[in-house]
N, C-alpha and C positions, 0 to 999 in steps of 0.2 A: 409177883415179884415185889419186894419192900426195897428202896431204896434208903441207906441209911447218909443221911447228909452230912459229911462231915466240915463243911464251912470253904469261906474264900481262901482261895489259896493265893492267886497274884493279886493285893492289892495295889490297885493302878494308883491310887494316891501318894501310896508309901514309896514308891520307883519313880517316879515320873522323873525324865531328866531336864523336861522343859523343852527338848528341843522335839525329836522324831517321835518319843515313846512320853507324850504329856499323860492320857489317859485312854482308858479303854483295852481290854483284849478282845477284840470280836470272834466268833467263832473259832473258838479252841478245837484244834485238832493233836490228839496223843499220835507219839509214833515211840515204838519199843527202841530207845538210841543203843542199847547195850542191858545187860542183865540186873547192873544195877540204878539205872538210870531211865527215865520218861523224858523225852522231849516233847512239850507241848508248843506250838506252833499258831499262832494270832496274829490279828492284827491290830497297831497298836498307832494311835490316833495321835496328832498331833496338834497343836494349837488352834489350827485351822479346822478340824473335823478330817483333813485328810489319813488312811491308815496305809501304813507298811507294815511288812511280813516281817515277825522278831521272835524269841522263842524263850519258854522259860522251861529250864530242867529240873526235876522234881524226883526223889526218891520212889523206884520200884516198889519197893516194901512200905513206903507209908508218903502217900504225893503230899502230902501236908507241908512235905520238909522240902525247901526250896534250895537248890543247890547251886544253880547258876540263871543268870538274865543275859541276852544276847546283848550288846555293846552298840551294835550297828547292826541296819535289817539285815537278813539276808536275801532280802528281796527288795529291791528299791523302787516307788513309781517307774512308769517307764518314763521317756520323753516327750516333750513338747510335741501333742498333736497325735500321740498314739492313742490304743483305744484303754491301757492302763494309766494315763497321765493323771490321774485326779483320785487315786488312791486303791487299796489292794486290801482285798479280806482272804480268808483259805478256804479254799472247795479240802484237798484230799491230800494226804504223802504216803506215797505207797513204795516196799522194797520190790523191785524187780531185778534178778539176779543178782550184777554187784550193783548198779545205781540206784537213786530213790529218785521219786518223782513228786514233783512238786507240784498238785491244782489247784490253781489260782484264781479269782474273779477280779476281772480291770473296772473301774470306775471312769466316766468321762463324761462332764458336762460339754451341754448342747444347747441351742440358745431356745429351742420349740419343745424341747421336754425337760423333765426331771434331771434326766442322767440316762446313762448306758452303761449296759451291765454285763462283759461276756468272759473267756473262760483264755486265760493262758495256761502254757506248763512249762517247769523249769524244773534243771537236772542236776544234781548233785552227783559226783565222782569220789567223794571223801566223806561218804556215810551218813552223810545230813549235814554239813559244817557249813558249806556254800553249794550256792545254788547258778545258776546262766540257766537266762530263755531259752527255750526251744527255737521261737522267734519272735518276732515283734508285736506281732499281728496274732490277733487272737484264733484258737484253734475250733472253737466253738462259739461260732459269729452268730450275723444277721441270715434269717431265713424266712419261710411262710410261717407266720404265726408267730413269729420269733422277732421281733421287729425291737425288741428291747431290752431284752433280757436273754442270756442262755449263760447259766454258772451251775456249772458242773460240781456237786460237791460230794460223789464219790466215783471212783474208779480203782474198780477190782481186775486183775491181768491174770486171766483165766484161761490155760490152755492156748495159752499165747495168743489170746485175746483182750480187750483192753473192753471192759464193760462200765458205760457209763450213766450214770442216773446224776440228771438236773434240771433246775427250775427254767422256764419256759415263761418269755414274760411279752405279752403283746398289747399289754392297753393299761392305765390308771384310771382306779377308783377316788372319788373325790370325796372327801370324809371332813365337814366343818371348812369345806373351801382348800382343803388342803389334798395334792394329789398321790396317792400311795400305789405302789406297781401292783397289777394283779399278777400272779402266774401260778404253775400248775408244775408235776413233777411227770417227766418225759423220763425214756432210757433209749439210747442205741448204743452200736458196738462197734469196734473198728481196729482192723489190724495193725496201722499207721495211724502214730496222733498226730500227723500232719494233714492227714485227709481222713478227717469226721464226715458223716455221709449227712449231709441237708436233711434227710427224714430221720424221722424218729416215731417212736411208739408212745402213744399218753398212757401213763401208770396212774397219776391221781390227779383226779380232780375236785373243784371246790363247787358244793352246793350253799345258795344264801343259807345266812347272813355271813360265811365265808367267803373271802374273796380273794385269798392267796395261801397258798401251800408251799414251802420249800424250803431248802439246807436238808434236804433227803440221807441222810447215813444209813447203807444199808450193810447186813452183817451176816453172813454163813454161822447160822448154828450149827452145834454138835449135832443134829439129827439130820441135816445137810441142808435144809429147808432156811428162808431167808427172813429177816428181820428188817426189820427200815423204820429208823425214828424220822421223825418230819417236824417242821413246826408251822402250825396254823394260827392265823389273823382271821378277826371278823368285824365287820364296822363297826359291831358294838364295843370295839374296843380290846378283845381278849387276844391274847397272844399265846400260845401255851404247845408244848409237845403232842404227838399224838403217834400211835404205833401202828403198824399194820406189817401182815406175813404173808408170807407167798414161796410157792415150790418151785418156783423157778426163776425168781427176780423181775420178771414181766408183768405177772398179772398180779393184782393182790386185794387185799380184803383185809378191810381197818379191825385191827383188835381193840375189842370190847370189855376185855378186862382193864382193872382199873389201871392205871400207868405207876404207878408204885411210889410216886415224887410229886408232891406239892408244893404249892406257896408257903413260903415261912411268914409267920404271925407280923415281923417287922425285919426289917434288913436290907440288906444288899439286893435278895432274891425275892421278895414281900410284895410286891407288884407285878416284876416278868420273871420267868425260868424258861428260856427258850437254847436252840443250837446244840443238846446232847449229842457227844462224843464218846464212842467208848471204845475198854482197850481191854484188853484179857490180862487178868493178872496171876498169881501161882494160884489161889486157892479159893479169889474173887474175880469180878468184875468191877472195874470203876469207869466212872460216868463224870467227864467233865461239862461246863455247861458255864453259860450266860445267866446273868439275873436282869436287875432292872436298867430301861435302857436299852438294850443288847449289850448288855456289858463295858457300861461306861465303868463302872467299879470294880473291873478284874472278872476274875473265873473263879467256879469252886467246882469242887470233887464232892462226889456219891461213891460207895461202898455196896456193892452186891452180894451176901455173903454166899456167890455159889459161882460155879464155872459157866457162863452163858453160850460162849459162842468158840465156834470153831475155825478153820481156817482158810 
């Protein structure tokens, strides 16, 4: 696969309104809003470093062309003292029948670690326009092993099943005195996302000089067989995507071909290219994605000149 880069599409400099959406879209997530329209769904940081959930609409036929910016998030930190009070990035938006679902990861400092990292969901009734919590409290907590980290960043609803793959995070690594989360990429399943089952399955983990794996996107190709982009850290510094397949979503085996998408010579993406997202389009695939940073300077699209994935 070659990916063809066709550059930044939200530049977070050029929007910034100062207040909610200063800079950054973290983890772009596409979701199909209608035939001729992309809604891409981030999070977009504010003066503080804190993010809310905001969304930038972008031409079907060519995401380059920006057609609308969301006004106000549609997902707000939560309150004072909940486990999302201290900012919001996007695990997943998924259509299930008439509603779309919204997976989210909550931020929340704590005065003996880093932060805390776990998973809410919110429901949209008007096709993606606004969103309300499922509830407060996150749906994908604290557990054995799980003591830090659990964000969900996809769920596919499968035969009226809700299948989940995410990051698993129980300890930090100290890198030049500074503490960075380790985790790994877990999957469970569960008919009610109000009651996610404590256990889960390990799908990937990190062998040194890696030491954390996660933002897991995984995708039914047309052969029916499954696809999962990941992005791996290593203390040496590197940050980058890495692919791996699997016939059933559970087990899987890193592919060894080359990933189709590099570092650009200088730019935006010349340092990091991490978070790929993708979406099926009529006669390609496109690949939105993070550069340097995690996407302090916006998001850009890729071009796949072939049909990838199924549904």
């Amino acid at each position: 696969m070659i990916w063809e880069k066709l550059g930044l599409v939200y530049q977070a400099d050029q929007h910034s309104n100062e207040m909610w959406r200063n800079n950054s879209a973290l983890t772009p997530q596409p979701f199909r809003l209608n035939a001729e329209t992309i809604r891409v769904f981030a999070g977009f940081r504010d003066t503080d470093g804190i993010s809310r959930i905001g969304y930038v609409d972008v031409a079907a036929a060519n995401p380059q062309i920006v057609s609308a910016i969301s006004e106000h998030p549609v997902l707000n930190i939560g309150r004072d003292g909940c486990f999302d009070d201290n900012g919001l990035i996007m695990g997943d938006v998924v259509q299930a029948g008439d509603d779309v679902y919204l997976f989210y990861v909550g931020f929340q400092l704590v005065k003996k670690a880093k932060f805390l990292a776990f998973s809410g969901v919110a429901i949209s009734r008007d096709g993606g326009n606004t969103f309300m919590r499922l509830c407060e409290s996150p749906v994908l907590g604290r557990a054995d092993g799980q003591a830090f980290i659990g964000a969900i960043h996809t769920a596919r609803f499968e035969n009226g099943i809700w299948r989940l793959w995410f990051a698993q995070g129980d300890g930090w690594e100290m890198i030049n005195g500074v503490p960075y989360p380790r985790y790994h990429i877990c999957y469970t399943e569960t008919k009610d996302l109000l009651n996610i089952p404590r256990h889960s399955k390990i799908c990937v983990q990190c062998d040194y000089p890696d030491y954390r794996i996660g933002r897991p996107k995984v995708y039914r190709l047309l052969d029916g067989n499954y696809l999962m982009y990941a992005t791996k850290g290593s203390v040496l510094g590197d940050y980058f995507p890495v692919a791996f397949r699997s016939y059933d979503g559970i087990t899987w085996e890193e592919d060894q071909a080359p990933l189709g998408i590099t570092l650009s010579e200088s730019g935006w993406d010349s340092q990091t290219l991490c978070y790929p997202a993708l979406l099926a389009g009529e006669r390609e695939t496109w690949m939105f994605y993070n550069g340097n940073q995690m996407g302090v300077d916006g998001f850009g699209v890729a071009r796949l000149a072939s049909t990838l994935l199924g549904t």
